[in-house]
N, C-alpha and C positions, 0 to 999 in steps of 0.2 A: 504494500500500500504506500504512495507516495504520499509527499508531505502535503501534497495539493488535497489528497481527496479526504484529508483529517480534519471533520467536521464535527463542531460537539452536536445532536441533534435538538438542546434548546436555546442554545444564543445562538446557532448558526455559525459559528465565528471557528475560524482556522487557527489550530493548538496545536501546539507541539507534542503537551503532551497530554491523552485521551486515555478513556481505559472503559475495558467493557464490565460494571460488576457484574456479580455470580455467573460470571459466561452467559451472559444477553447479546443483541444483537446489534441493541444503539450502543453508540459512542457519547461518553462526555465527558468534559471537561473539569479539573479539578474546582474551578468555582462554583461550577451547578450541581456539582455533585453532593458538595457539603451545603449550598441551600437547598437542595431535597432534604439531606439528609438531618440536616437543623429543622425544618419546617416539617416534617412527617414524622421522620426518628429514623432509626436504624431497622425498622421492622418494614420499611415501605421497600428494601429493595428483596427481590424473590430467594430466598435459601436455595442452594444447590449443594445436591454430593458431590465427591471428590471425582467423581465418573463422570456427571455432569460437565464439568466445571474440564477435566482434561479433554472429553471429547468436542465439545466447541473452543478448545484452546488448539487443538490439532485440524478441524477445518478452518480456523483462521489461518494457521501457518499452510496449510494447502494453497491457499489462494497467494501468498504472497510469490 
């Protein structure tokens, strides 16, 4: 994935750096991450297993 198509998907704005919690499929950024995570809690993002979590971390790295 180039640096161009690293989109957070709620400010829209191009980051260096993103990250997918619990192996999801949006992307975002460490600002929007922590106002979710301040305004809802830590319970709003989905829990995943350890299987979860490495099988969508290995079709990311497919695509790259």
């Amino acid at each position: 994935m180039a640096f161009k198509d690293k989109v957070c998907c709620i400010c829209d704005q191009h980051k260096k750096f993103l990250s997918r919690p619990n192996a999801g499929q949006k992307l975002y950024c460490i600002q929007c991450k922590a106002k979710i995570t301040k305004e809802y809690g830590q319970n709003y993002w989905k829990p995943c297993s350890f299987g979860e979590f490495f099988e969508a971390s290995s079709k990311s790295m497919e695509e790259k």
